[in-house]
N, C-alpha and C positions, 0 to 999 in steps of 0.2 A: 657579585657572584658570576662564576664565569660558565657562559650560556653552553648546555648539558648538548651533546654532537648526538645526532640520531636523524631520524625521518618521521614521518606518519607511519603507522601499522597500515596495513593493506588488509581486509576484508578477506577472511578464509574462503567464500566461495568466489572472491572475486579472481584471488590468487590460484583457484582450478580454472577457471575459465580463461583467465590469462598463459596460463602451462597449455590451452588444448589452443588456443588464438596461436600463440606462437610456434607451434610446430605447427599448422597447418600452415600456416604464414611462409615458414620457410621450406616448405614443400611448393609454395604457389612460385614461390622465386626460382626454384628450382627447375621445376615444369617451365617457366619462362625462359630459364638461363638455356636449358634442350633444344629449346625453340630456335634461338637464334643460334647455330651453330655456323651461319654463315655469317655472322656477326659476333667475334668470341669477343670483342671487346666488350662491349653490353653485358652479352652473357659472362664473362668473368664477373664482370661490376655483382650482377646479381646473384650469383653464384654464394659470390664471397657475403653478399647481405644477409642471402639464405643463412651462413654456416654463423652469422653472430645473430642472428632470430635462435637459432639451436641453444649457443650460449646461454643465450639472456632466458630460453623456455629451461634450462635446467637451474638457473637463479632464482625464476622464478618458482619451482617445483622447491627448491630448498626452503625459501622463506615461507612453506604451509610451516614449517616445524617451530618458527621463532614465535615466541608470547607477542602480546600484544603492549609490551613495553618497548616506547620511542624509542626508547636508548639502546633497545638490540637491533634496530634494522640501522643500525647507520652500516653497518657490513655489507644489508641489502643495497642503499643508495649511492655508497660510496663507488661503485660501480657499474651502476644503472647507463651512465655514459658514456664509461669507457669502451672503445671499440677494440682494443688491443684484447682487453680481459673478456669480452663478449666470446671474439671470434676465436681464441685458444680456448677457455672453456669447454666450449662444443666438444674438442678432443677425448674430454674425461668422460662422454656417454661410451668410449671402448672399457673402460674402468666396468658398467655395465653387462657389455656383451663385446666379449671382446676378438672382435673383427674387425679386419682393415683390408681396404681394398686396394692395392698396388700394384703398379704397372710401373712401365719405361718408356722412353719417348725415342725414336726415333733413333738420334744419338746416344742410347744409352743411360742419360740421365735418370734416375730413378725419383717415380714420381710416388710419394708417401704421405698427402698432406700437407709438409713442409710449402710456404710462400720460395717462391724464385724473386720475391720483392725484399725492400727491406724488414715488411711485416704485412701481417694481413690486410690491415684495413685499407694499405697503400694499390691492392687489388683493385678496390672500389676506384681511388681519384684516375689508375693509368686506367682505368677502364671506360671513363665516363668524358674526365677533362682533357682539353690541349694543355700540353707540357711543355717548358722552355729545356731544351738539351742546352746548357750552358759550357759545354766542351765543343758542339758543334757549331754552335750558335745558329740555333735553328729553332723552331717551332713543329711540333710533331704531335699527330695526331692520333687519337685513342686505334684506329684502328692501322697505323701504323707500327704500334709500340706493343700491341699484343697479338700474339700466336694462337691457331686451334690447341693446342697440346696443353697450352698454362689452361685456358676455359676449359677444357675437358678435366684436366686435372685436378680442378680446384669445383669441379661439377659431380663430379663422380666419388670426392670428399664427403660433399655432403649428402650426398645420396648414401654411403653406406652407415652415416654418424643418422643422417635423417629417418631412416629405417628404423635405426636404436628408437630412437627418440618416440617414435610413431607406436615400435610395442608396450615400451612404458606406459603410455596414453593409455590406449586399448586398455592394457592389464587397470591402471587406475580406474577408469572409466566403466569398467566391468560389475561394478558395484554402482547403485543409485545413490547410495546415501555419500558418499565420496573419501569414508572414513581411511581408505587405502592411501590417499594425499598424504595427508598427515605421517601415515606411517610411514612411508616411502621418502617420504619430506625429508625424515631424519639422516636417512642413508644419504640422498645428493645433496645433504651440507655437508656431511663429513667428506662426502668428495669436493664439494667445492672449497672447503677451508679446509682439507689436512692434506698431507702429502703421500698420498696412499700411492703404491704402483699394485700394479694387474695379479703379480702371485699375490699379494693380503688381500683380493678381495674374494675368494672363495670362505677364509673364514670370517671375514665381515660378515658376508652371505646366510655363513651357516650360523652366527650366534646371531643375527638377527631372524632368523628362520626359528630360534631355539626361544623367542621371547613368549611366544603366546600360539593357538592357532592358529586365531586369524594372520601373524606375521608370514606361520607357514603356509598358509592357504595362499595366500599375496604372492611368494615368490616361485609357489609350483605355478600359480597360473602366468605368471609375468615370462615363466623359464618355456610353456606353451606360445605366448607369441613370441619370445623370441627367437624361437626356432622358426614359425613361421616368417620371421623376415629373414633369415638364415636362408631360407628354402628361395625366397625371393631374389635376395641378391644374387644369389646361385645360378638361380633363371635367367635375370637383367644380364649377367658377364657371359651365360651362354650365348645368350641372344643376341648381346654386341659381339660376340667374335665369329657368330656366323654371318650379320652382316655386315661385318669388316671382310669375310673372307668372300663374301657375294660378290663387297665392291671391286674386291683386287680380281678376279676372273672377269667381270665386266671391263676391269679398266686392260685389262689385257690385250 
């Protein structure tokens, strides 16, 4: 007989506590990655860990909704390692609340989330390891190979996906009894297993809104914090361009 592909079920309250571990987790990378701004190699490396912590807290926030039959989480484990499906995932909290933070660098480049690497997780290695340049034949060092502009860019990523992420919480967490999980559960697996873009999710929204009270109760309170991170971000991009506009008079 041929052995049946799955995982272990995971513990419904272990599965909420795991969804609030890892967004604060990738808020902690983040607050780090800030820190070193005189060091964006680091700070890249962390950045980009931060934004597959995010990943993996909306994998985890999907799998409250799966039964407790082995044979449905292999969806969950099948990707529990991957760092490529981690660190794009993240993406899908704009499916959520949908903002993005964008800028341009210098030259013009336009900075959108998109890696300037071959993929995300490659953030991590130029960030952290010595690289062999095999065209130059040379050896080059993490903080030779990475710029302020990629660490800000890839910092300021997950600060506004992290934001999302944080009012979710809140909103779930708003209840003691945690029954909000579950319901919510169901909405980020359809975002993490279908291929929904940003106009279907107003009426996902609204027939999930349409199922019971408590589903409406869920999404007026969730649409309150997420305006207050709305409001936040707001403040953080005021706040960085007036002390961007400090520095340039000082450097004057």
């Amino acid at each position: 007989m041929a052995k049946q592909r799955g995982g272990p079920p995971i513990p419904f309250e272990s599965l909420c506590d795991g969804y609030s571990l890892a967004v604060a987790n990738a808020f902690e990378l983040l607050t780090s990655s800030l820190q070193l701004i005189d060091r964006p190699s680091v700070g890249l490396a962390l950045a980009e860990l931060g934004q597959e912590e995010l990943g993996k807290s909306l994998s985890i926030l999907a799998a409250t909704s799966l039964s407790s039959d082995p044979a449905n989480w292999s969806w969950f484990w099948s990707t529990w390692r991957n760092h490529v499906v981690k660190a794009h995932r993240a993406f899908l909290y704009e499916l959520v609340n949908p903002v993005r933070l964008e800028a341009h660098s210098p030259d013009g480049t336009r900075l959108a989330g998109a890696s300037f690497r071959a993929s995300l997780p490659t953030e991590k290695d130029v960030g952290i390891y010595v690289a062999y340049d095999s065209q130059n034949e040379m050896f080059v060092a993490p903080s030779a190979a990475v710029g302020p502009i990629e660490a800000y860019h890839r910092a300021t990523t997950l600060l506004y996906l992290g934001l999302t992420a944080r009012a979710v919480l809140k909103a779930l967490e708003s209840r003691p009894d945690r029954t909000w999980y579950r319901l919510f559960g169901e909405v980020a697996f359809r975002i993490c297993s279908e291929e929904l873009y940003q106009q279907q999710m107003p009426q996902v929204f609204a027939e999930f809104r349409a199922r019971s009270g408590q589903h409406a109760e869920l999404i007026e309170t969730l649409n309150v914090f997420l305006e207050d991170a709305r409001k936040e971000l707001a403040e953080l991009v005021e706040g960085g361009k007036k002390l961007a506009e400090s520095r340039k008079r000082s450097d004057a």
